[in-house]
MARMAR-205841 format. One record per atom (N, C-alpha, C): x, y, z; residue in three letters. Coordinates in steps of 0.2 Angstrom, whole numbers, plus 5000, padded with zeros to 4 digits. Atoms other than C-alpha are relative to their C-alpha. Example, Ala and Ser with C-alpha at 12.3 -4.5 7.8 and 13.67 -1.06 7.14 Angstrom:
2
500449945000ALA506249785039ALA500450065000ALA499649944999SER506849955036SER499650055003SER
This chain:
488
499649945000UNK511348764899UNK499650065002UNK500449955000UNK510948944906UNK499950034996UNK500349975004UNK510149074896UNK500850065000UNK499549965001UNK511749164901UNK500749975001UNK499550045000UNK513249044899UNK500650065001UNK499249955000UNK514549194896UNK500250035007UNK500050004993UNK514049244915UNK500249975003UNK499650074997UNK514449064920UNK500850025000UNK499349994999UNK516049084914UNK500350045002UNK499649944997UNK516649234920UNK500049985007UNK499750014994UNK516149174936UNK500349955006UNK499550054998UNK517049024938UNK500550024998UNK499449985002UNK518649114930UNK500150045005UNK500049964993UNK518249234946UNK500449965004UNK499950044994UNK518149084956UNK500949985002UNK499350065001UNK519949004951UNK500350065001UNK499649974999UNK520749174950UNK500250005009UNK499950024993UNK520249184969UNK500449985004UNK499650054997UNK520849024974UNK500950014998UNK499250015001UNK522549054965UNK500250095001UNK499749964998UNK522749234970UNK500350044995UNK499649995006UNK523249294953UNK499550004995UNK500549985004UNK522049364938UNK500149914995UNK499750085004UNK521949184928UNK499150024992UNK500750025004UNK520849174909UNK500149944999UNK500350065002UNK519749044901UNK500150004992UNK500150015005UNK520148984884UNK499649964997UNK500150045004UNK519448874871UNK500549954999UNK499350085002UNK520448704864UNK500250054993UNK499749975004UNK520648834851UNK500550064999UNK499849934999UNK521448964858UNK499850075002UNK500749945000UNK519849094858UNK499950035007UNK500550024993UNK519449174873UNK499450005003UNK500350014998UNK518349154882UNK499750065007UNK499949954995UNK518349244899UNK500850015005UNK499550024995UNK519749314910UNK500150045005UNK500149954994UNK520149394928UNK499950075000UNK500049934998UNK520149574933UNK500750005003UNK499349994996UNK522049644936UNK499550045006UNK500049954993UNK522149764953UNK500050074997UNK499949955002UNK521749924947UNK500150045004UNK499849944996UNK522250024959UNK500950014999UNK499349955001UNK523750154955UNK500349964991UNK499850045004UNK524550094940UNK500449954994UNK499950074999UNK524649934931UNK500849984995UNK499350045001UNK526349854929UNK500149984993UNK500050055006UNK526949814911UNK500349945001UNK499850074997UNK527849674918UNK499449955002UNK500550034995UNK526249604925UNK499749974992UNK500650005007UNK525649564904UNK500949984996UNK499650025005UNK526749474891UNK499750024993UNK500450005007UNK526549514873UNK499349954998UNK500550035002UNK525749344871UNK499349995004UNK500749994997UNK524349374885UNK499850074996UNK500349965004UNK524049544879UNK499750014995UNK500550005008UNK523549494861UNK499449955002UNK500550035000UNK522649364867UNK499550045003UNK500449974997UNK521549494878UNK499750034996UNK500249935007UNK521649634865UNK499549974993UNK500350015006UNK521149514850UNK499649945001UNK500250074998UNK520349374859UNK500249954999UNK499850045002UNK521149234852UNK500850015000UNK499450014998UNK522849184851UNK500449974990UNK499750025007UNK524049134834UNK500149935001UNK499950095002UNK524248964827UNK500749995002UNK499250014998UNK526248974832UNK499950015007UNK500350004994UNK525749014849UNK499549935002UNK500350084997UNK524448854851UNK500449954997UNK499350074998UNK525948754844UNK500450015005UNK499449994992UNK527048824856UNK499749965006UNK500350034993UNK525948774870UNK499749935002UNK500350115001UNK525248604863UNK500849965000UNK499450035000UNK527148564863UNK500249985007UNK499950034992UNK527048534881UNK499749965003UNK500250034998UNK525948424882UNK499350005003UNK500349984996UNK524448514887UNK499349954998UNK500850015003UNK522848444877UNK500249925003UNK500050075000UNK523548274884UNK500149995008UNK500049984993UNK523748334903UNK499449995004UNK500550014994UNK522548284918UNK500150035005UNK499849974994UNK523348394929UNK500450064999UNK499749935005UNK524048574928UNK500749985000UNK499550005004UNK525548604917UNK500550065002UNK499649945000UNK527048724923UNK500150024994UNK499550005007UNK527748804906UNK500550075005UNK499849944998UNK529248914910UNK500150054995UNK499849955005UNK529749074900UNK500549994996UNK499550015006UNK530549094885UNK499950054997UNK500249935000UNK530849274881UNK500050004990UNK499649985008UNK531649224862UNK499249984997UNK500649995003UNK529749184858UNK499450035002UNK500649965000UNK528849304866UNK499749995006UNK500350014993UNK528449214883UNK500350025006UNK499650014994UNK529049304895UNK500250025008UNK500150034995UNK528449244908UNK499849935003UNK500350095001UNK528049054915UNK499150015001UNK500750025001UNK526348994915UNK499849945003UNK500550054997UNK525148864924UNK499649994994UNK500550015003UNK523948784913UNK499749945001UNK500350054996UNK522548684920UNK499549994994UNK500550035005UNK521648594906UNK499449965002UNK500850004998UNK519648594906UNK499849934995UNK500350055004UNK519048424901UNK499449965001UNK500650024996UNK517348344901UNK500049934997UNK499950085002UNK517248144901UNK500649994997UNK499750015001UNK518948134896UNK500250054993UNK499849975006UNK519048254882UNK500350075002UNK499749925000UNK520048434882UNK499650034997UNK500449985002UNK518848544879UNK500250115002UNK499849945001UNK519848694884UNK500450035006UNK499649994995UNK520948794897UNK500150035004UNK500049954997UNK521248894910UNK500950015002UNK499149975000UNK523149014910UNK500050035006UNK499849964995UNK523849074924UNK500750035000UNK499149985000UNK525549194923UNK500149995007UNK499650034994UNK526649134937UNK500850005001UNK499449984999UNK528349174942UNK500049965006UNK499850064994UNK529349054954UNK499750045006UNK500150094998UNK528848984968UNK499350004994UNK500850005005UNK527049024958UNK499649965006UNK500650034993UNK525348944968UNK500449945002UNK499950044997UNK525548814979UNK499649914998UNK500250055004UNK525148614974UNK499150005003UNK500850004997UNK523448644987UNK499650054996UNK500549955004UNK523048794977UNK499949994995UNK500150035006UNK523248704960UNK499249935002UNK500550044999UNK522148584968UNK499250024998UNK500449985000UNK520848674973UNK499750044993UNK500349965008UNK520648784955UNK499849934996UNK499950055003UNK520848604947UNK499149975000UNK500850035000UNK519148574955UNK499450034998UNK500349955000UNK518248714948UNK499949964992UNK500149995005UNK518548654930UNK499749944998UNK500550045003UNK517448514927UNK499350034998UNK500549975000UNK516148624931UNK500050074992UNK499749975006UNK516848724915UNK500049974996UNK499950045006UNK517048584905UNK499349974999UNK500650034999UNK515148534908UNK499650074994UNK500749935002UNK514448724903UNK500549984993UNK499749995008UNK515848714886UNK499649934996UNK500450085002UNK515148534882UNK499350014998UNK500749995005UNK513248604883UNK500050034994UNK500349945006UNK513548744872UNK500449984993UNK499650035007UNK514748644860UNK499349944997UNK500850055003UNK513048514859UNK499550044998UNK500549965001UNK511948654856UNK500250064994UNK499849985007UNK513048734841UNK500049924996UNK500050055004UNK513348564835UNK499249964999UNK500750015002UNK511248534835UNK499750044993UNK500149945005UNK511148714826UNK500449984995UNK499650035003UNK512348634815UNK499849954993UNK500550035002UNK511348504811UNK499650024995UNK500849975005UNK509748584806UNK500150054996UNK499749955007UNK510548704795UNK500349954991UNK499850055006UNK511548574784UNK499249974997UNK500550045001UNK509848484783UNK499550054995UNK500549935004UNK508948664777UNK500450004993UNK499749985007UNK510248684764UNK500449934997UNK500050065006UNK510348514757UNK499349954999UNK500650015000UNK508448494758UNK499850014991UNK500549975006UNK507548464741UNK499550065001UNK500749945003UNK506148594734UNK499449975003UNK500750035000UNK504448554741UNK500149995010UNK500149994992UNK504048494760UNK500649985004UNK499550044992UNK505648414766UNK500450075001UNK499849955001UNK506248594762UNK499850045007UNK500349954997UNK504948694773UNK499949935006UNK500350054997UNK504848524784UNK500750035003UNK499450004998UNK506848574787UNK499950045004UNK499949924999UNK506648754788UNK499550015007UNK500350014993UNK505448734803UNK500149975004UNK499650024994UNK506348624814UNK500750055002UNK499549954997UNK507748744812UNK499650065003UNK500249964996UNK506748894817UNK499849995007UNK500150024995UNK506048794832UNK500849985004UNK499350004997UNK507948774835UNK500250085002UNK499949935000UNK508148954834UNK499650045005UNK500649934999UNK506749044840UNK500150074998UNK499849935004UNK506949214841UNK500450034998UNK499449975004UNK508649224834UNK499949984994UNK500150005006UNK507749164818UNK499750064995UNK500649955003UNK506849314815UNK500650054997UNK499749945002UNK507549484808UNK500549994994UNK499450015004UNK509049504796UNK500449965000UNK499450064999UNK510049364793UNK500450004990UNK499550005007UNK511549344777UNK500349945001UNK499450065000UNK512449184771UNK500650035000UNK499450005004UNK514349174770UNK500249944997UNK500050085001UNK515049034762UNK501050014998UNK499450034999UNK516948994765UNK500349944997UNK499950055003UNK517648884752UNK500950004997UNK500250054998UNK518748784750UNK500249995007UNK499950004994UNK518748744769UNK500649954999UNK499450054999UNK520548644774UNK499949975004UNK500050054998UNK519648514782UNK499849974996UNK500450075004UNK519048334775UNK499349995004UNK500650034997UNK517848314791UNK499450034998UNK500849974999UNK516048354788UNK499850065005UNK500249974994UNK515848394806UNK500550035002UNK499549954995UNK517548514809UNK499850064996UNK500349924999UNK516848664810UNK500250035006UNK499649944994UNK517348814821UNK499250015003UNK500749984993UNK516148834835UNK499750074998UNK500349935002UNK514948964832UNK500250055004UNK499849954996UNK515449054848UNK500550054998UNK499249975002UNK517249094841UNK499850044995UNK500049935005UNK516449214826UNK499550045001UNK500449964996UNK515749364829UNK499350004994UNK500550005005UNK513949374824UNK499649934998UNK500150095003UNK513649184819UNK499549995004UNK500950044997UNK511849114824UNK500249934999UNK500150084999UNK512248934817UNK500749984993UNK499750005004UNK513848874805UNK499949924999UNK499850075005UNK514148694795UNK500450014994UNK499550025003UNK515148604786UNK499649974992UNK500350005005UNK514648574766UNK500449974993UNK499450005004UNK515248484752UNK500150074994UNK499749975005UNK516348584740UNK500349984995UNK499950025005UNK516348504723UNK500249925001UNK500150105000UNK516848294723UNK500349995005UNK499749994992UNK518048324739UNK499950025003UNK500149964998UNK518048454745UNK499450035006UNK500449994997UNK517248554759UNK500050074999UNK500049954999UNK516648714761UNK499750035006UNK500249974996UNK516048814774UNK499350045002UNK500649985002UNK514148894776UNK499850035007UNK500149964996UNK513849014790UNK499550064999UNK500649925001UNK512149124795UNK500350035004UNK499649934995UNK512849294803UNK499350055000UNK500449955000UNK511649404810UNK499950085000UNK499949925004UNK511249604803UNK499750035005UNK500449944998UNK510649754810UNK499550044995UNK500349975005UNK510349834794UNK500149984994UNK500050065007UNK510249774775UNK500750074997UNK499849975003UNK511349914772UNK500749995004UNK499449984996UNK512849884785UNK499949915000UNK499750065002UNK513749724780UNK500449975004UNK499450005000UNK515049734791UNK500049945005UNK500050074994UNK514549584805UNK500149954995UNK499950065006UNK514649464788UNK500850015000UNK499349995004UNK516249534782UNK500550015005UNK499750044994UNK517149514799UNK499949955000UNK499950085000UNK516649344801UNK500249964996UNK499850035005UNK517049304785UNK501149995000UNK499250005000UNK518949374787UNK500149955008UNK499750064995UNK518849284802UNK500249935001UNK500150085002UNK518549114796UNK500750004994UNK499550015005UNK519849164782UNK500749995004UNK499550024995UNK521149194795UNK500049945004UNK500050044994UNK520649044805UNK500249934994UNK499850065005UNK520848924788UNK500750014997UNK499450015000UNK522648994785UNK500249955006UNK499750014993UNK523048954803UNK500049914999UNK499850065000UNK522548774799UNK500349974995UNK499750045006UNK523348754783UNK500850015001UNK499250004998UNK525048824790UNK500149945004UNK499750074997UNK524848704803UNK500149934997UNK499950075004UNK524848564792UNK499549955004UNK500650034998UNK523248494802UNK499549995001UNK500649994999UNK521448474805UNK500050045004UNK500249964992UNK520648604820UNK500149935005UNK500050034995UNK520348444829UNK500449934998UNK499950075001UNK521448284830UNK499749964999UNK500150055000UNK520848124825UNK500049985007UNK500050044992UNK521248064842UNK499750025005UNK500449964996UNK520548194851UNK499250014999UNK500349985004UNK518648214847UNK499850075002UNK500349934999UNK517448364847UNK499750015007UNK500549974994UNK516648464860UNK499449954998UNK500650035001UNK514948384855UNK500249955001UNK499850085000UNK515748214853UNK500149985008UNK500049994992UNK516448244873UNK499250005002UNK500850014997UNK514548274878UNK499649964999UNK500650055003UNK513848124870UNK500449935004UNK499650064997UNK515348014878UNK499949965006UNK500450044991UNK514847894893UNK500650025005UNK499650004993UNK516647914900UNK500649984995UNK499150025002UNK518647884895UNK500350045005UNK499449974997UNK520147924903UNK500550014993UNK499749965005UNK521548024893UNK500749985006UNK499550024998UNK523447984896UNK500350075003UNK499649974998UNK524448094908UNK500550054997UNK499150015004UNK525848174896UNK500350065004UNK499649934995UNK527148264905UNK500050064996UNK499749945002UNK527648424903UNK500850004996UNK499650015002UNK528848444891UNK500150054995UNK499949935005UNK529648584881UNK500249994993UNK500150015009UNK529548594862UNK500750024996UNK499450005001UNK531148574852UNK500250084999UNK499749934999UNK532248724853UNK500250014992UNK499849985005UNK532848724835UNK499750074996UNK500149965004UNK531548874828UNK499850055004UNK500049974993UNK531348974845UNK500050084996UNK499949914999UNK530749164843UNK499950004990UNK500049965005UNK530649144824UNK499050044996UNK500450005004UNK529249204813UNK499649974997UNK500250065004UNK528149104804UNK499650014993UNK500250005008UNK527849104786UNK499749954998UNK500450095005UNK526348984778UNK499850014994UNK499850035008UNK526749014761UNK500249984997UNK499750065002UNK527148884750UNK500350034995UNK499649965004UNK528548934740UNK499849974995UNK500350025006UNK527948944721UNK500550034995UNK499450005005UNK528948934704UNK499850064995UNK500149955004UNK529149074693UNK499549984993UNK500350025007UNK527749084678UNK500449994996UNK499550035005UNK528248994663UNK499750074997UNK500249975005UNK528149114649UNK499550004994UNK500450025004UNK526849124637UNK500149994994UNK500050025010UNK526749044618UNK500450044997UNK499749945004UNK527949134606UNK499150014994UNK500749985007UNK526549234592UNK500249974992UNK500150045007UNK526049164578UNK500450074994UNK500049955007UNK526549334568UNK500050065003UNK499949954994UNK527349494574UNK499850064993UNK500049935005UNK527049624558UNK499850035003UNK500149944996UNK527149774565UNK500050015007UNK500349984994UNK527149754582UNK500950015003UNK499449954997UNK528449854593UNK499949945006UNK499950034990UNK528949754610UNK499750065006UNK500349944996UNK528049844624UNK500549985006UNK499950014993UNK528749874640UNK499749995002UNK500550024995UNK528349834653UNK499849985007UNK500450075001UNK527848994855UNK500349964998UNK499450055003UNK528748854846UNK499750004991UNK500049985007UNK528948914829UNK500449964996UNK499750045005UNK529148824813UNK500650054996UNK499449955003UNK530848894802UNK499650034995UNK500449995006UNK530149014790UNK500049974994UNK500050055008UNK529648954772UNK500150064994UNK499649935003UNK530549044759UNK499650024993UNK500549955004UNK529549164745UNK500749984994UNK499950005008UNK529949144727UNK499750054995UNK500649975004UNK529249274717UNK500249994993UNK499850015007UNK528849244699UNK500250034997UNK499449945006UNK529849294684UNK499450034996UNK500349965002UNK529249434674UNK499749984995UNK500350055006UNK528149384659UNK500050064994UNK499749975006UNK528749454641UNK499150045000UNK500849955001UNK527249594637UNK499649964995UNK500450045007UNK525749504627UNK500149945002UNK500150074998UNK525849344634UNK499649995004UNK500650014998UNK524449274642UNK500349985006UNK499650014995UNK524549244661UNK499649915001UNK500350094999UNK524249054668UNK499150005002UNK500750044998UNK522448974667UNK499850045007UNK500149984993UNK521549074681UNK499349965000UNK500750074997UNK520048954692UNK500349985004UNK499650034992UNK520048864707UNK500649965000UNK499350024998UNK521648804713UNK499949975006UNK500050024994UNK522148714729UNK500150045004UNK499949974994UNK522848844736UNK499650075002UNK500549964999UNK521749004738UNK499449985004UNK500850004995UNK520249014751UNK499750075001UNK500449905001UNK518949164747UNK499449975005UNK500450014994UNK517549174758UNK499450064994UNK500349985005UNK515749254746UNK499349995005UNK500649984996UNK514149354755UNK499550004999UNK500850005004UNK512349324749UNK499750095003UNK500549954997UNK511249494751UNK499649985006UNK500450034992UNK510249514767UNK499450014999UNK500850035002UNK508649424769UNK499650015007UNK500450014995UNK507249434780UNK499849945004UNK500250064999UNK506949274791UNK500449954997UNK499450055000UNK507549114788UNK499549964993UNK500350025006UNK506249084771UNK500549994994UNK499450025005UNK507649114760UNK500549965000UNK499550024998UNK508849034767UNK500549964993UNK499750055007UNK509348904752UNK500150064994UNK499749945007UNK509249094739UNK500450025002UNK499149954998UNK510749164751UNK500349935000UNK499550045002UNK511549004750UNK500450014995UNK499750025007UNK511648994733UNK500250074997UNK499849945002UNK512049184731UNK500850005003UNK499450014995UNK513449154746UNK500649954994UNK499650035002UNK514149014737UNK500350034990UNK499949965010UNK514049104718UNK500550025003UNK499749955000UNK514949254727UNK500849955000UNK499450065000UNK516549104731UNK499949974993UNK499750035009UNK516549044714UNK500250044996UNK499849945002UNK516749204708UNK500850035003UNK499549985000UNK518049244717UNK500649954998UNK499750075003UNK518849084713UNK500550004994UNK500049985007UNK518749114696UNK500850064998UNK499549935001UNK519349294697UNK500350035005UNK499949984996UNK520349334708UNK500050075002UNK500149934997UNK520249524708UNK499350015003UNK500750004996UNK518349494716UNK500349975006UNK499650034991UNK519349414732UNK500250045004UNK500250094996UNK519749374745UNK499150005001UNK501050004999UNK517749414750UNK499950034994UNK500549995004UNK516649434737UNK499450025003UNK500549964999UNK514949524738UNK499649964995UNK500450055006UNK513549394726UNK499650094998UNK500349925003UNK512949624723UNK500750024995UNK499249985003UNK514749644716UNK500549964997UNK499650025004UNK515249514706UNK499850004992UNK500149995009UNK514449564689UNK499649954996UNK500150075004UNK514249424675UNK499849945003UNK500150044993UNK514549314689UNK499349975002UNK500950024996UNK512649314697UNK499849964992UNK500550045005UNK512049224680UNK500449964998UNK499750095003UNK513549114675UNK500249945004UNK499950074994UNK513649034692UNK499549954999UNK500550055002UNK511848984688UNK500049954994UNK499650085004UNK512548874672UNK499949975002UNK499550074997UNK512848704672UNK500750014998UNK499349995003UNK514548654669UNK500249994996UNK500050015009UNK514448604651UNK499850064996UNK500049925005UNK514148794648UNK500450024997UNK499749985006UNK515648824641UNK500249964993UNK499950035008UNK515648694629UNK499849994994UNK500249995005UNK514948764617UNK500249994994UNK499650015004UNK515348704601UNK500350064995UNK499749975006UNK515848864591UNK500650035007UNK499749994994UNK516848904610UNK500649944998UNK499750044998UNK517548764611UNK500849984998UNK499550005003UNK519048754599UNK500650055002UNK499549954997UNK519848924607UNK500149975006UNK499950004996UNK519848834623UNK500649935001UNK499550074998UNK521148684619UNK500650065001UNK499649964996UNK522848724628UNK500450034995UNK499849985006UNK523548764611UNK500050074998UNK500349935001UNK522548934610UNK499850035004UNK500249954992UNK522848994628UNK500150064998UNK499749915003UNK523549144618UNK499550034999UNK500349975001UNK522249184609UNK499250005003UNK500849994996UNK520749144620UNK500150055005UNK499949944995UNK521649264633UNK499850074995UNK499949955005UNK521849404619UNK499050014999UNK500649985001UNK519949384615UNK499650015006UNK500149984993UNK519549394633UNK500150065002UNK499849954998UNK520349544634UNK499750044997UNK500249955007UNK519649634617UNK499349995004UNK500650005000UNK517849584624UNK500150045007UNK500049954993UNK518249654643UNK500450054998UNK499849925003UNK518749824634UNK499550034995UNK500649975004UNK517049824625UNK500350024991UNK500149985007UNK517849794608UNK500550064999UNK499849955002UNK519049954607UNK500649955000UNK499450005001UNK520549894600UNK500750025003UNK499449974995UNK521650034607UNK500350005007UNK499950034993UNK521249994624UNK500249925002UNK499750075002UNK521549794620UNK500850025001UNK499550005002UNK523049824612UNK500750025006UNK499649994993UNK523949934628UNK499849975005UNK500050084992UNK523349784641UNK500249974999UNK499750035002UNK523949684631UNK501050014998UNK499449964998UNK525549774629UNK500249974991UNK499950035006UNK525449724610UNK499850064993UNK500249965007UNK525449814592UNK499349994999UNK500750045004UNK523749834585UNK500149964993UNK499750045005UNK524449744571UNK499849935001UNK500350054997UNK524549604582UNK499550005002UNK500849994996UNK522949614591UNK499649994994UNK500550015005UNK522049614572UNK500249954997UNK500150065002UNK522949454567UNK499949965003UNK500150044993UNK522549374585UNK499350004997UNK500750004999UNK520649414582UNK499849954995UNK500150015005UNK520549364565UNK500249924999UNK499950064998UNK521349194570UNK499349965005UNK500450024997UNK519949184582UNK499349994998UNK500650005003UNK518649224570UNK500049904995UNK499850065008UNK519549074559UNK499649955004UNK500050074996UNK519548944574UNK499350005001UNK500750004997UNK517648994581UNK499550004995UNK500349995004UNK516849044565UNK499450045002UNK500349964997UNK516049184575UNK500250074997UNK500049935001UNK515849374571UNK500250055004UNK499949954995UNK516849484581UNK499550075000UNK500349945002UNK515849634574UNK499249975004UNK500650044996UNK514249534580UNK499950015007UNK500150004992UNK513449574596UNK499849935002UNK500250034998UNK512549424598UNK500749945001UNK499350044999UNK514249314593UNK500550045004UNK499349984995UNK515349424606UNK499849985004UNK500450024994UNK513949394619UNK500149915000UNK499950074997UNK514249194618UNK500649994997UNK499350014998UNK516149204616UNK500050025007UNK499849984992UNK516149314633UNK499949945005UNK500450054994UNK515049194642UNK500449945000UNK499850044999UNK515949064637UNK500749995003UNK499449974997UNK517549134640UNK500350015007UNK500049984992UNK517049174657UNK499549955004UNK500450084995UNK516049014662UNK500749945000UNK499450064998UNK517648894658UNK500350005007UNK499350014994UNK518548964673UNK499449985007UNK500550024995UNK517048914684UNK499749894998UNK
């Protein structure tokens, strides 16, 4: 591969616009782009010449997850030969399209679009473009080999023991690197990722900033995600925190879709460059059912009103407080109100939430394994608590930097432990609250939305159960901890 691949591609998307006489881009199998022609600029350019869905794809480089179903509904990732699609104004497309699919030894590895109005190119001029894209699918294959190497030797850094296979890892990766090992670099760490594969990971290319990404486990299934982004400054955060919402927006996309990035059947760019050779079947072109045409798309999973919390053990005194081819959308349930003083559900990781957690920036690639474990605190932290989310900062999660380093038997503390059966969610929440209020009662009692009455036979309950001294610094300080290691 050259030293300047992005130049390749521009000017093989040249070349094909050329031969087809019409500005044509290069995507990805992801949608991303890549490169694309140059309109005519001469006098002024046509809005008709531009559909919504090319101009986002220009403007934001990438394209929406309902958009690459729309166009995977045609058959395209299973095509050998370009694809007409016609228009369809009710979704956005409203214009037809050509799509000559770039595949290397049989595998789709990405595309080339062309807007076309009838008659459109001729079948000698689709030929000719046709022949252009192997030569595309060669240069996308090196550099899919060449991220899936960097890939490698990062997983191997950060699941290396202490001692030499650590700095035995950490120097094959810089020798991967070179000079892109040097200078400022920061982890992020994207958990939990919505795939099961080890190896589906999003191409470094596709996020801005990214030197090398992998895939990680996240807890006994799970995976998460661990990406180095490169800084400018230790003080300007913002190429992490871009890539991180990018990564977050690209794990909705596959969790709406209801599938991996890469099918099973199809493999990876890497896996294409390592291939001796296959053939891929033919599939026509064919248009995607009409039933949810032009709508919206909602990947919310509709969720059931909170239950309400425990009635109280004991009310003296206390006053009530106030207080493309689109799937059908999916329909929103918001939960019921919850009586004031009741505790809210169990908060900790869940299925559904995906945070994304930045380690501080390090010089070189020595630390590597301490921004790990900062990137991945800052995700368990948000986990934990959701108001630290969706991105987290491991500088900004407080408490947090000390209780991620726990084991997980930290909050089993024997005089803890009794508050935390499900029994005494009420009042383990209520002590939770009187200690994140430093103890004042008055401010307790209105978060709570509770009589201080209540609030002093809640406490007093908790002193019974733990046999701890709320007056006590030393015994607040390991009710907190414990309090706030359970949800981790």
């Amino acid at each position: 591969m050259t030293s300047d691949p992005k130049g390749e591609y521009q000017e093989l998307v040249d070349e094909i616009s050329e031969l087809l006489g019409a500005p044509a881009t290069l995507e990805n199998r992801d949608f991303e782009l890549i490169a694309f022609g140059a309109y005519d600029s001469e006098g002024e350019l046509d809005a008709s010449a531009l559909d919504p869905v090319r101009a986002r794809s220009i403007l934001t480089r990438r394209s929406t997850s309902a958009v690459r179903t729309w166009f995977e509904g045609f058959g395209i990732a299973r095509a050998t030969a370009p694809v007409r699609i016609p228009p369809t104004p009710e979704a956005g497309v409203y214009r037809g399209r050509v799509c000559l699919p770039v595949r290397h030894r049989g595998v789709v590895l990405g595309y080339v679009w062309l807007l076309s109005d009838d008659p459109g190119p001729t079948d000698q001029q689709l030929s000719a473009a046709m022949e252009v894209t192997p030569r595309i699918g060669a240069l996308l294959a090196d550099e899919a080999q060449a991220g899936a190497d960097l890939s490698r030797e990062l997983r191997a850094v950060l699941t290396a023991g202490s001692g030499w296979q650590r700095d035995m890892a950490l120097a094959e990766f810089h020798t991967e690197l070179g000079a892109r090992g040097e200078g400022l670099h920061t982890m992020v760490c994207v958990a939990p990722w919505p795939s099961s594969h080890p190896d589906d990971a999003p191409s470094v290319r596709t996020i801005p900033s990214a030197t090398a990404v992998c895939a990680l486990p996240w807890g006994p299934t799970a995976q998460s995600l661990a990406l180095l982004v490169r800084l400018r400054s230790p003080e300007v955060l913002t190429p992490a925190t871009t890539a991180a919402a990018r990564l977050l927006e690209r794990a909705e996309g596959v969790r709406g879709s209801g599938r991996p990035r890469s099918s099973p059947a199809e493999p990876g760019p890497a896996a294409a460059h390592r291939q001796t050779g296959g053939t891929q079947g033919r599939g026509p072109a064919r248009p995607p059912d009409k039933g949810g045409q032009g709508q919206d798309i909602d990947t919310e999973t509709p969720q059931p009103p909170d239950r309400p919390g425990e009635a109280e053990a004991a009310r003296a005194g206390d006053g009530a407080a106030g207080a493309g081819r689109t799937t059908g959308a999916a329909g929103r349930t918001e939960g019921a109100g919850r009586p004031a003083g009741h505790a809210p559900e169990p908060r900790g990781p869940r299925p559904g939430p995906v945070v994304a957690g930045i380690a501080v920036p390090h010089s070189g690639l020595a630390d590597l394994a301490t921004a790990w474990q900062e990137a991945s605190a800052a995700a368990r932290a948000a986990l934990a608590e959701p108001r630290l989310g969706p991105v987290a900062h491991w500088s900004s999660i407080g408490p947090y930097r000390l209780l991620t380093t726990l084991p997980p038997t930290a909050s089993h503390d024997p005089a803890v432990r009794p508050l935390l059966a499900p029994s005494h969610r009420e009042l383990a929440h209520t002590a939770e609250v009187f200690l994140d209020c430093a103890g004042q009662a008055g401010r307790t009692a209105a978060e709570l939305g509770i009589h201080r009455q209540t609030l002093y036979y809640r406490l007093s309950r908790v002193e019974q159960l733990t046999g701890l001294d709320l007056d006590d610094g030393e015994d607040r300080l390991l009710l907190h901890m414990g309090l706030k290691a359970r949800r981790l």
